[in-house]
N, C-alpha and C positions, 0 to 999 in steps of 0.2 A: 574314492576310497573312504571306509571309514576308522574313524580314530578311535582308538577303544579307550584312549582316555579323556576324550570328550565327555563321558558319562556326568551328567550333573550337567555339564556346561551345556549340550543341545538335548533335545526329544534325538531316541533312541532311530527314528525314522531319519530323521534328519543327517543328513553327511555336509563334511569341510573338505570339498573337492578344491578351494582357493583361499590364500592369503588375501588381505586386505586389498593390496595392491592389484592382485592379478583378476579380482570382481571388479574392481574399479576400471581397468583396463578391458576385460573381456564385457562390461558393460557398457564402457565407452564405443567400440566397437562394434556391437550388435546397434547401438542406436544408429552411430552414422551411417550404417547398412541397410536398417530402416526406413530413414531418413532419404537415403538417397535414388530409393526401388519403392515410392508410398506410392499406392493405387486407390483408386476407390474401391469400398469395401475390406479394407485389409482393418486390424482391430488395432483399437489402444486401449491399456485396463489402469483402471484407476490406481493410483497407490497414496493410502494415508500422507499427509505432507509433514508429518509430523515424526513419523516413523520413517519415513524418505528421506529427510534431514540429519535423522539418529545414525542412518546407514552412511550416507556421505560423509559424515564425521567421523563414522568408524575408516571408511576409506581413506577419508582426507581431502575431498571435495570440498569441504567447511573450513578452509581456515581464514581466508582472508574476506574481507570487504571488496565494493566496488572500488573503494581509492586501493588497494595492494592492500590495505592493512592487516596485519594480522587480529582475528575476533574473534575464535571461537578454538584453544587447541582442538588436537586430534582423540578421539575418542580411543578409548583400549579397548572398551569390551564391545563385543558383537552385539547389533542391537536382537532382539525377541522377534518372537513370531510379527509375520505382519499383520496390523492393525487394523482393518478395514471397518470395523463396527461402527465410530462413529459419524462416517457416511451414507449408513444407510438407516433406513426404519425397520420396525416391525413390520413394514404391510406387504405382500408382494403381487404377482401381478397373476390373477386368476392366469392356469398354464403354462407357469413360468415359474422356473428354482429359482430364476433371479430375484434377490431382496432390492426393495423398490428403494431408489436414492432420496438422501435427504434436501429438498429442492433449495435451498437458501447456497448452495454450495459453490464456492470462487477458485478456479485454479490457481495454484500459488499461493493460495493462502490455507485452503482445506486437504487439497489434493493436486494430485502430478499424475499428467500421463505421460507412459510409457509403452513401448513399442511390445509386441505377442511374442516374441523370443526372451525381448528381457522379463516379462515378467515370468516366464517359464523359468527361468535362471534361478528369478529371485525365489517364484516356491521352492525350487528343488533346494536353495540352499535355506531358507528361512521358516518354510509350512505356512500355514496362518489362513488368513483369509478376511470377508469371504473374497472370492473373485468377483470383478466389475467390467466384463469387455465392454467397448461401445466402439464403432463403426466411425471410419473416416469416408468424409463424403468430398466431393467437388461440386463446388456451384456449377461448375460450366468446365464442358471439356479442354477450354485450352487458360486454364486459370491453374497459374503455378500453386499457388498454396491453399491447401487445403483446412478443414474441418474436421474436427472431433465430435460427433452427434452424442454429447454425452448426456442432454436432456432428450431422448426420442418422445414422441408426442403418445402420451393416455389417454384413450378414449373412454368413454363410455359408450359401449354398445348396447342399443336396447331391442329387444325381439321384440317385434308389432304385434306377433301371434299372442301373446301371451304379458307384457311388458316389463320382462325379467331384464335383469343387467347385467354387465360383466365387464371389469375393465380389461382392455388391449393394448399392448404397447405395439410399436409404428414408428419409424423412421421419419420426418416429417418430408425428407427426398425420396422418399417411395411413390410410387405411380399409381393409381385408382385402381388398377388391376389387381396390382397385390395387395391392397387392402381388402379387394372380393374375395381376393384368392384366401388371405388369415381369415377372413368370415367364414367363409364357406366350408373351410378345414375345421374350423369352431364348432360350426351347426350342422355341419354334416350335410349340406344342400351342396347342388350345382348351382354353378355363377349364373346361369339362363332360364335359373327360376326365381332369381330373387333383386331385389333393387336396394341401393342405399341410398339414405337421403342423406344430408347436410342437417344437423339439428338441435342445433346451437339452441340454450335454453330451452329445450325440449318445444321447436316450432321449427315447421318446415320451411329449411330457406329455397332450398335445391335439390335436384337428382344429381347426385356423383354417376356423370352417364363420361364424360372423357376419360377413356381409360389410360392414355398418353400424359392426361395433368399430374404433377407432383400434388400432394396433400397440402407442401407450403401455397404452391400455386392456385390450389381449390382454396385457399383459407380456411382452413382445418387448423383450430388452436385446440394449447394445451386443456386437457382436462373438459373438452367439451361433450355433447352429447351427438351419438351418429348415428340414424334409425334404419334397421335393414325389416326387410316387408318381401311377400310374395309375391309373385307376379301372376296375375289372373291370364286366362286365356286371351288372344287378341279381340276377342268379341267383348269382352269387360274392361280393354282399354283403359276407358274412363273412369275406371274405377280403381279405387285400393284394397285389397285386404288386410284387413286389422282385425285383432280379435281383443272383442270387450266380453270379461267374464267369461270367458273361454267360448265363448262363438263368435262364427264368422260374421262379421259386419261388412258391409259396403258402401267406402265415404269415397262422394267423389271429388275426383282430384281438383286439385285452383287451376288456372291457367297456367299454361309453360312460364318459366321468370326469363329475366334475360341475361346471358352468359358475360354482358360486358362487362370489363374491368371498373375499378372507380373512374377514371377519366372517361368512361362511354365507348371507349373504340376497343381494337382488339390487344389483346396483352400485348407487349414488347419487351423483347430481351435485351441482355445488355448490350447487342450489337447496336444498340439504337436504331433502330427503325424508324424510318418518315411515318409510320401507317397514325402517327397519334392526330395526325392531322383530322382525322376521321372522329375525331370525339368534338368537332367543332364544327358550327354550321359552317358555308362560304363565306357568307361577312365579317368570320371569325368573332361572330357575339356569342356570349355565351349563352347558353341553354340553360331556364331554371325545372326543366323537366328532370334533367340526368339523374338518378337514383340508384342504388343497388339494393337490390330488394334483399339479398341475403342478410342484411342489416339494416335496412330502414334510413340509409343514407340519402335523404335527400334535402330538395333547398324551396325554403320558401320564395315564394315568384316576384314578391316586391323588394326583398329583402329588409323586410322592416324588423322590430323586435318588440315584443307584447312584455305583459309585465313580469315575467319570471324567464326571462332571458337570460340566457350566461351560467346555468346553475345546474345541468347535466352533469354527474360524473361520467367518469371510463370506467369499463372494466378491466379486471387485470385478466391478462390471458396468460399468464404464469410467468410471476417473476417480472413483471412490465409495470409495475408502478415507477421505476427511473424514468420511464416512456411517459407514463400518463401523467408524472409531476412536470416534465419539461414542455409536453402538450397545453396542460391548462395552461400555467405560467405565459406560455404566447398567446394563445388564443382569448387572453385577456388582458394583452397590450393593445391600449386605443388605436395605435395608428393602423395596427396590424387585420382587428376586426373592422376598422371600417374598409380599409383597401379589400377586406375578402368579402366582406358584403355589397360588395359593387361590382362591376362586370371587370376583374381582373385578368380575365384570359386573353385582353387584346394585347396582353405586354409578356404573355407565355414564349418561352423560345426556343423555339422546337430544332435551332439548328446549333445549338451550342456543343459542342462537345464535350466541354467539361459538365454540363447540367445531365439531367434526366429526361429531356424531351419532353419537360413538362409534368410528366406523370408527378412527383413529387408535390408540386405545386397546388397541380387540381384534387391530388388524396387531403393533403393540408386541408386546401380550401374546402370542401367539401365535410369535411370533419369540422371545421371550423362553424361554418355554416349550420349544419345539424347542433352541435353544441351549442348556438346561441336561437336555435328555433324555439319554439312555445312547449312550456312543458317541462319537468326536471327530471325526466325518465333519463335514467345512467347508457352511454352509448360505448357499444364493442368496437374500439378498432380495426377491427381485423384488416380491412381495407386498407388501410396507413399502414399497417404495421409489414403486409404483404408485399408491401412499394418499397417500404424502408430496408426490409430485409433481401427484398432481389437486390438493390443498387448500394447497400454499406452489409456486407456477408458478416462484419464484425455485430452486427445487432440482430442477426436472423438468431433461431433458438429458442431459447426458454432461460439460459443463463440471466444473472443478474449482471448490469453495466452500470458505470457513473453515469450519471444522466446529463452531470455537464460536459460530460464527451459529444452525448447526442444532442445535443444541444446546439454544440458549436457545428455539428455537420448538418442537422438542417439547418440554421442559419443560412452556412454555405450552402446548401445544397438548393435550397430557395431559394438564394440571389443568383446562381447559376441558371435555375430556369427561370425567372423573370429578368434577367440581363435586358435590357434594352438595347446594347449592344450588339447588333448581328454578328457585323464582321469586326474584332478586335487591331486595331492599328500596333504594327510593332512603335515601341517607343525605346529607345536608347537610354540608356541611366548617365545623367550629369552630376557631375558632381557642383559643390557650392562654388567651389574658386573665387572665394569672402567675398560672397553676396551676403547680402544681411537675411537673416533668417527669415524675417517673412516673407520676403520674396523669394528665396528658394523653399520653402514651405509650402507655398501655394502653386509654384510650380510642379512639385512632387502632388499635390494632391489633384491639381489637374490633370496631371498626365494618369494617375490612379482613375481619375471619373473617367478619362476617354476610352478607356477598356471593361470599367464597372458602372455601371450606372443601374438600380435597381433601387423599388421601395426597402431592399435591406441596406444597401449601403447609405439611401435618404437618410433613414430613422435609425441603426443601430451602430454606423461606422465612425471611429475619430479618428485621431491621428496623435502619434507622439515623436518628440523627438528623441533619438539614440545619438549620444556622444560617446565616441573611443579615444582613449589619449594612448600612446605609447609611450611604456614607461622608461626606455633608451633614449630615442628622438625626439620626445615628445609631440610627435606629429598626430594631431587633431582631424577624427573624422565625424564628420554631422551627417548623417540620414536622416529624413520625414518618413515615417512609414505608417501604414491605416491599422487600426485594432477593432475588432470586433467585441470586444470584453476584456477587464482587465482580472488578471487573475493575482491575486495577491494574498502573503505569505502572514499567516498570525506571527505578531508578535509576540505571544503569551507564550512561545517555547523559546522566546529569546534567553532567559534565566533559566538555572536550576538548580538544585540543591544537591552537595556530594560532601557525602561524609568518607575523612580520612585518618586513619588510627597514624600517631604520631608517636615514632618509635626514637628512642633516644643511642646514639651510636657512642656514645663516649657514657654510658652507666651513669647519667645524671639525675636519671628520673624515669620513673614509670610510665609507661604508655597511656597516650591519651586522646581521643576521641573527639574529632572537631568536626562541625558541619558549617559549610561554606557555601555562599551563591555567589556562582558564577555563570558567565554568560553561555548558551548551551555553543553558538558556534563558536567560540573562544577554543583558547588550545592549552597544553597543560604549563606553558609559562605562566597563562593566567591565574592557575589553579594555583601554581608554587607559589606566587604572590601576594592568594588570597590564603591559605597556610601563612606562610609567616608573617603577615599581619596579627593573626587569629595567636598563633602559637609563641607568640611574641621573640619571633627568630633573635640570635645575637648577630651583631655586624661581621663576626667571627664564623659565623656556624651558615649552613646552606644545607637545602633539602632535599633526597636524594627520593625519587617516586617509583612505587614499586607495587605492582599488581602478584596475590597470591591467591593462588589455585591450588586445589587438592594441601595444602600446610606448606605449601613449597612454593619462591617468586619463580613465579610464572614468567614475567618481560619486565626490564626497570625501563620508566618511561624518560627515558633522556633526551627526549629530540623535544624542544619548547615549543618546535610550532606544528606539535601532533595534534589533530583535532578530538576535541574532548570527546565527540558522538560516537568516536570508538569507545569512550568506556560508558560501561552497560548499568543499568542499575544493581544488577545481584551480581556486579563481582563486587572484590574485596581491593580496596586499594590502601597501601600504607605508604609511609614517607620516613627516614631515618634522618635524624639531626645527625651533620658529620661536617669536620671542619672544614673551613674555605680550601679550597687547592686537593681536595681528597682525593681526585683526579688520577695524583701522581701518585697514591698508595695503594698498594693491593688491598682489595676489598675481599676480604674475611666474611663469609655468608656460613651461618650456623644455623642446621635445620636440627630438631628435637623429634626422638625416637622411643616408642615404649619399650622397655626394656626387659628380657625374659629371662632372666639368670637362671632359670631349670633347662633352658633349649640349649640344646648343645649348639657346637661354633663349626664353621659359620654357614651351613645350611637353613638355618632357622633368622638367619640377620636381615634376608632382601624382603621374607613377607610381615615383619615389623612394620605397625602402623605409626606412619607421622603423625605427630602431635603437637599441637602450639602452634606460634606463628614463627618463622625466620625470624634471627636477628643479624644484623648488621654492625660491622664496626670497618679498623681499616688498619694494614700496619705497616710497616715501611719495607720496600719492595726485598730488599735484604735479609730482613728478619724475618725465615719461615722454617726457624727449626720448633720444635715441639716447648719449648720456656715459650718461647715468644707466642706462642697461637696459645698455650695456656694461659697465659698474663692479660690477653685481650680479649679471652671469650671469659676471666673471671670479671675485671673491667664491667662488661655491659649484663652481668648476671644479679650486679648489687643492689641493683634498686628492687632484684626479687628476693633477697633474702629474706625470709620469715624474721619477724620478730623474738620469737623464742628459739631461734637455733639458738646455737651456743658451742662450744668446746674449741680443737683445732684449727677446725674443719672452716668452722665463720672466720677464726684470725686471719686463713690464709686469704680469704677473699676481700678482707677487710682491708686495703689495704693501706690504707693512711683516713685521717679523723677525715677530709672532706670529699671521698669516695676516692676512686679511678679513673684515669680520663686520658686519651691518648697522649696527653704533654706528661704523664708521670712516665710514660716508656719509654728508657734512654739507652741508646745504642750506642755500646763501649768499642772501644779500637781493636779488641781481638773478635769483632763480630758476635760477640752476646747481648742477653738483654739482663739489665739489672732492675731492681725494681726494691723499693723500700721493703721491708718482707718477706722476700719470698727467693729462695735460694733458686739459682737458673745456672747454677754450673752443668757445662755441657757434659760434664761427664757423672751427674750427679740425679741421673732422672730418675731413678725409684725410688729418690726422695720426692722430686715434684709429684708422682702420682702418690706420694704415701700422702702428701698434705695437701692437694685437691681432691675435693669431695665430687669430681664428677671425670666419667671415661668418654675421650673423643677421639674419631677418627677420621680420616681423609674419606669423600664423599664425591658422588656425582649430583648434576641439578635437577633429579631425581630423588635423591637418597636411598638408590637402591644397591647400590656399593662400597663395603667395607675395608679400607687401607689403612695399617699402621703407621706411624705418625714418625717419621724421622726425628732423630736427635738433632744435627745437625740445621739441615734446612731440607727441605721439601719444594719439588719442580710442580711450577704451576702452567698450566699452559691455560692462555690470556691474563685478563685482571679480577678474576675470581678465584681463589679457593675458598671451596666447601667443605664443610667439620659437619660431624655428626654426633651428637652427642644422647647419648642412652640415658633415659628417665627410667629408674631403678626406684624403690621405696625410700632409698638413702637420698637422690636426690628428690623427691616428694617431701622429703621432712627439711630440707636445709632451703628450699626455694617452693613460691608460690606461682605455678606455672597459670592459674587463672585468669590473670592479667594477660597470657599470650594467645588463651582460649577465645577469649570475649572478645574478637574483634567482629564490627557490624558491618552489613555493606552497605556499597556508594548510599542508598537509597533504598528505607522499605517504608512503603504507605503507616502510618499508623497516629496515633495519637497523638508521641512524642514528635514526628517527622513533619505532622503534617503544616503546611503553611500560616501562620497565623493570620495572614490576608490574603485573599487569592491577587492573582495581579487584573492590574486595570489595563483591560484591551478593548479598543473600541475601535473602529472604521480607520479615523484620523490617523493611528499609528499603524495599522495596515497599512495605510496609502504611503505613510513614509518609510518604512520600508522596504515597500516595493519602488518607490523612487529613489531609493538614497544610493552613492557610487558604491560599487564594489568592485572587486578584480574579478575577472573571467574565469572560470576553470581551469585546470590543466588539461584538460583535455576539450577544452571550447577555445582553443589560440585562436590569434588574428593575424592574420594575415598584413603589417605593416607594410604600404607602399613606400614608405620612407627608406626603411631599416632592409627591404628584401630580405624580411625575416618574419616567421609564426611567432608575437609575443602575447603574453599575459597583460595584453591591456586592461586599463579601469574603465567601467563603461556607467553611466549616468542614464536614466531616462525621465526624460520629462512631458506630461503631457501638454498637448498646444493646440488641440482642437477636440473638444468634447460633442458628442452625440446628443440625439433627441430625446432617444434611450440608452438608459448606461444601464450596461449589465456587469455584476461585482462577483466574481468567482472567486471564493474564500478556499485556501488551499487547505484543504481540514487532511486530506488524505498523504501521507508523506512516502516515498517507494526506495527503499533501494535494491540491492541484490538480492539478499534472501532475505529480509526482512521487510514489512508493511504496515503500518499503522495510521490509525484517524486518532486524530486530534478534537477532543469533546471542546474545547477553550471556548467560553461565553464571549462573544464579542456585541458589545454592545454598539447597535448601526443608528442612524436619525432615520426617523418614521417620517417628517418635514422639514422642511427647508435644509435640504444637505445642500449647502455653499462650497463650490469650487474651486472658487476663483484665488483660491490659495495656493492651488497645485496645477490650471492652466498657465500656460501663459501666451499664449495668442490675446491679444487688447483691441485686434481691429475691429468688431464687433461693439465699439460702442463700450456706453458703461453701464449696458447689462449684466447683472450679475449672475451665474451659473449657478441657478437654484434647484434643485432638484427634489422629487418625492417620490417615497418609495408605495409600489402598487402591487408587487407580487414578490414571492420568497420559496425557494425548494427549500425542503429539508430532507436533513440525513439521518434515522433512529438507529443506535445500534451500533454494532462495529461493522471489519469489511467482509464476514460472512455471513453474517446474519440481519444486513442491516437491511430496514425499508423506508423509500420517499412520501413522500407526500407534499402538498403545495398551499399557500398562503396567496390568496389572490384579493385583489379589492375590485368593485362594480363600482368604476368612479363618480357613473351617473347619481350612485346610490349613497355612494362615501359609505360603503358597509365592507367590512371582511367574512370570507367566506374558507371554512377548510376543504380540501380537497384530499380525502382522501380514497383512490380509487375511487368506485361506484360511490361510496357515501360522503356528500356534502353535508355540512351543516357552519350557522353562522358561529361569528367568533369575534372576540373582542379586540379590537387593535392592540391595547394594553398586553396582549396575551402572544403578538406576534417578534416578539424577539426573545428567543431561543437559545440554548446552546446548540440544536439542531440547525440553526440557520447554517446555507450551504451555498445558494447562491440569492442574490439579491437584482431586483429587477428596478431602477428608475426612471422616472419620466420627468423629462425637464418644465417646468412652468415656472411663472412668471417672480417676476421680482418679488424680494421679501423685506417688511417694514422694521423683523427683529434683528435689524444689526448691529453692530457693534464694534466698533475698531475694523469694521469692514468683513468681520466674519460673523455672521450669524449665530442665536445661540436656541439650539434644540433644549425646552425644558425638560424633556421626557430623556434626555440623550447624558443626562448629568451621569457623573460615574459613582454608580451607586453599587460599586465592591468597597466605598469604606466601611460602611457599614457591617 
């Protein structure tokens, strides 16, 4: 139905078929209906994330955090049309009304999909646009969860006749057929006269002749080039038709290529199939013939390396620089390129189940191999990437991934196919039963090698130990368990800065503006702490915290062990000085209203704009006839009286030479309040308003509700009442409301705000932080054997057996429910001699010391939609650094390799170092060079 007084509030088109509530619910509904009946083929359309957000807040989707907490009230107004524009471009796709999407784009962060009924719902009730469908796909028919094809593959088509362009869009799970079939609907040909080649870089790799292959399965990437041509009679076989300058030419064809996979034998799906056996001779050595000619992947036969070795880029096939930073990065760890430049395939293992059957391994190695061949011509993955995306569905596409995800799954995914292990031995988990640590350590890591044995676990695996105490029983548990990289958390978000306006509850002084650093996981005990320090609390007095939104407190923060990271930078947080024990008084909240003396009463009273900030005071539970809420809302009014008021009107408020304060309020034995001043006979009040210069009345936590003010006393239900008091020109001349105007929030970038030192974070305070005890989650309990009870135990980890490579995953990206953010924080790492031996603790090794050097570095540009990788790799032969960026390499200064982009870090253990010092080494270059 429509509302005819909607006018103003929607487009004329538009109808409010539903309350807030009943969208929220009929959209919850249509999802999990969606949800429960998704087939292949069925659509999801994109929705702005930002305008998604705006709706859920109007619903009420938004209000709390992942921990319960309350972050975000509920929205009033309906959000606007929907948003779709800054998703897509200007460009669209020759054919197609659809506008082509902006390629840098992250769900969850830019946009949300949503099922074809809800967003039916949503235009009907919101208009907007434009529209975004995109196609749900299934890797495989019996694979529960599917895909959103929301980057489909762009072609470039080029007509041979003539060699005009046109780009195509294409599902990358469509079948060769239907890619004839869009051509030939394009060009107006029949399928049986024309051929498509494969034509990557505008060079022929292949005939697209399987019409059964998918386009993923043909290696068909984003944005490339795919050449359709004539087919001459069977008597011209041998030949092509092309047209130069618009006549017919005749080139003759190359020899057939051959159809194998990168491993050489025939594709394999994910049912794992034996057939991979066939990509290896019987003596299972390996072959330096094997090639794919579709890319030029092959291996030199000695496996040696000439002098410009190592210095190939990738190409990006859209959106694959995460791939090609975490690529180089390996393929220029020593241990890594000599084990794939030697005959690795005698330790492939074709019968693992949790591996690839290999496949994985030989794409790696193979790509490996051509990367360090002769020559610095840039190489297209397609082959890897084809491998990668059949057997992890989370990296097929064209979306942007963190690359230290992919990272970590091929690691894993390559010590699965090089397992040495055939058949894995079940082992039983012992516990310590106080054996000394390194004897249950080394039995934990033996029984780890008798099921992993692999060049990954040799060179990239350690060990650490986890300690749980129970905080009831104190029952102690020790686990040894292997790490393949340590991921750890900056400390440079440990501090921050939060400014809080400091309101005085007893009229002793004007409001005042402090900024404090506190610690960011701390909670707001901390924060009250570091207030009255700042504010120079009296022993007497305690700080009452209080977030205001819209002019009005929003939530008083009373619970001390709330975590700060609920409060936001752009809100407003205040604090009111109020006596020790204020507890036991009713707390008096006074919110400030423009006041309209031409508007008649009271129609015109609830869309009065608030103005100012609350003030607070408090008065004894007893005392809430209208003398007593006058005497305590004049109290905290004093410190704003203008200097030249003057007449009655100031005496009344004035009310003794060293202001008001809630110990002047004395509450007499027939239940009134008297007060130096100022007449409170109950039966005498249009005195009291003849000699108060200001009109209040009883309020909701709102203020959008007008009650007159009993003589007597007045029913509160809880420990609030709320006054509202009208700002009239009379009160304008007798008080200075500016002071309640100008309050700043938590935190706004600027000149004033900004830090006068950045903080010093470097590797060392990484590492301790990722080591140091903390308690578990609430929702990560532990299961105590002691206690037959889930507690919040402390858990410690320590490391006790370091790798040959350590790999340093800096957590820059932070996630929670609705919100996402990267962390830019310069951490400064040692380029040489990074010493360990501070934070293992395994000694049986001798008194070698755990030295370490760094050889390669990801980085992350950008934020998390728009960001892109690139990699920092050293040629140790060379001792030179090299950037890696996609296709274009160029050298680079070591001086020049630590970044605020660094993201992960790669080291390699060598030998003892002479710079030590009290047992720790000292990096010159590693000095902390933020005093400056």
């Amino acid at each position: 139905m429509t509302i005819p007084s909607a006018e103003g509030f929607l487009q004329a088109s538009s109808c409010l078929p539903c309350t807030a509530e009943e969208e929220r619910e009929l959209v919850a509904a249509l999802t999990r209906e969606a949800e429960e009946n998704v087939k292949d083929g069925d659509l999801r359309y994109l929705v702005s994330q930002s305008w998604w957000m705006e709706w859920q807040r109007y619903v009420g989707l938004v209000s709390c955090d992942e921990n319960g907490n309350e972050q975000l009230p509920q929205a009033t107004n309906r959000p606007g049309q929907i948003d779709n524009s800054k998703l897509v471009s200007a460009e669209t796709i020759s054919g197609s009304e659809e506008p082509e999407l902006q390629r840098t784009l992250r769900e969850g962060e830019d946009y949300t999909l949503v099922p074809q009924q809800v967003w039916w719902k949503l235009f009907q009730w919101y208009k907007g646009g434009p529209e975004i469908p995109r196609k749900v796909i299934f890797d495989s028919p019996t694979c529960k969860g599917y895909m959103v094809d929301v980057y489909p593959l762009c072609l470039k088509l080029i007509d041979g006749r003539d060699n005009s362009e046109q780009n195509i869009r294409i599902s990358r799970k469509a079948k060769i057929h239907e890619l004839y079939s869009v051509v030939c609907s394009l060009m107006s040909v029949e399928q049986s006269e024309i051929v498509i080649w494969d034509y990557y870089q505008k060079s022929k790799s292949k005939k697209l002749t399987n019409l059964n292959e998918t386009l993923d399965e043909a290696q068909i990437t984003m944005d490339q080039e795919i050449l359709f041509e004539m087919k001459l009679d069977e008597s011209s076989s041998g030949f092509s038709s092309r047209s130069t300058n618009n006549e017919l030419a005749l080139i003759p064809l190359g020899p057939s290529t051959s159809s194998l996979s990168i491993a050489g034998g025939p594709t394999i799906s994910n049912s794992f199939s034996s057939g991979i056996g066939s990509s290896f001779s019987q003596d299972n050595s390996f072959s330096p013939l094997l090639k794919d000619s579709a890319d030029g992947y092959n291996s030199f036969s000695n496996g040696t390396k000439d002098d410009t070795h190592g210095l190939s880029g990738l190409h990006n096939l859209g959106n694959t620089c995460f791939m090609n930073s975490a690529i180089q990065s390996l393929v220029h760890t020593p241990p890594l390129v000599e084990y794939f430049l030697e005959d690795y395939t005698r330790e492939i293992n074709t019968e693992n189940p949790l591996g690839l059957q290999g496949e994985l391994a030989v794409a790696f190695g193979e790509l490996l191999r051509k990367l360090w061949s002769s020559g610095r011509t840039s190489v297209a993955p397609r082959p890897f990437k084809s491998k990668l995306s059949r057997f992890a569905p989370q990296f097929s596409g064209y979306n942007q991934h963190d690359s230290q995800e992919l990272l970590a799954f091929l690691l894993d995914g390559l010590h699965e196919d090089l397992n040495r292990v055939k058949k894995k031995p079940y082992i039983e988990a012992k516990d310590a039963d106080g054996r000394p640590d390194d004897e249950f350590a080394e039995e934990c890591w033996n029984y780890h090698k008798a099921r992993n044995d692999s060049i990954i676990v040799d060179k990239f695996q350690g060990q650490y130990k986890s300690t749980l105490v129970c905080p009831v029983c104190n029952k102690i548990s020790v686990t040894f368990d292997p790490f393949m990289y340590l991921s750890l958390p900056l400390p440079s978000t440990v501090t921050r800065m939060i400014t809080v306006t400091v309101f005085s509850g007893t009229g002793d002084a004007l409001p005042m503006p402090f900024t404090v650093t506190v610690q960011k996981n701390g909670n707001c005990r901390d924060l009250t702490k570091a207030l009255a320090d700042v504010c120079c609390l009296k022993s007497s007095e305690t700080l009452l915290l209080a977030e205001v939104y819209e002019r009005r407190i929003y939530r008083y923060l009373t619970n001390p062990i709330e975590g700060l990271h609920n409060i936001k930078d752009e809100d407003i947080l205040v604090a009111y000085r109020l006596p020790v024990g204020h507890e036991k008084l009713l707390r008096l909240e006074i919110l400030h209203r423009r006041a309209d003396r031409c508007a008649a009463e009271p129609q015109f009273n609830i869309n009065r704009k608030l103005i100012g900030c609350p003030l607070v005071t408090c008065i004894p539970n007893d005392s809430t006839g209208k003398s007593d809420i006058y005497v305590a809302v004049s109290a905290v009014l004093v410190p704003f009286v203008r200097a030249n008021a003057h007449g009655p009107d100031v005496s009344a408020v004035k009310l003794n030479g060293n202001g008001p304060s809630l110990d002047g309020i004395v509450l007499t034995d027939n239940g009134t309040t008297c007060e130096e001043g100022l007449s409170t006979s109950t039966g005498d009040d249009d005195a009291v308003d003849e000699h108060l210069p200001f009109q209040l009345s009883l309020t909701d936590e709102k203020g959008s509700v007008r009650n007159a003010i009993n003589t007597d006393s007045n029913r509160v239900l809880g420990i609030v009442m709320r006054v509202l008091m009208d700002w009239s020109d009379r009160e304008h001349e007798m008080y200075n409301i500016d002071y309640m105007d100008e309050v700043p929030e938590v935190f706004k970038p600027g000149f004033l705000s900004k830090k006068t030192r950045q903080e010093a974070v470097n590797l060392f305070s990484c590492l301790d932080a990722f080591l140091k005890e903390e308690p578990l989650g609430p929702d990560d309990m532990w299961y105590c054997p002691g206690c037959k009870e889930h507690r919040q135990a402390t858990k410690k980890l320590d490391l006790w057996r370091l790798p040959e490579i350590l790999v340093v995953h800096l957590k820059r990206f932070s996630y929670s429910r609705y919100m996402k953010n990267k962390l830019d924080t310069f951490v400064n790492f040692p380029i040489h001699d990074l010493n360990m031996s501070k934070y293992v603790k395994q000694t049986s090794r001798g008194d070698r010391q755990p030295m370490y050097e760094l050889y390669a570095v990801i980085n992350h540009y950008g934020g998390l939609g728009g960001g892109h990788y690139s990699a920092y790799a050293k040629l140790v032969e060379e001792d030179n650094w090299y950037h890696f960026d996609d296709s274009h390499v160029s050298s680079v200064n070591e001086d020049a390799i630590r970044t605020s982009a660094a993201y992960v870090l790669f080291y390699r253990r060598v030998g003892g170092s002479s710079t030590v010092a009290n047992g720790i080494p000292v990096d010159i270059e590693m000095v902390d060079s933020l005093e400056t």
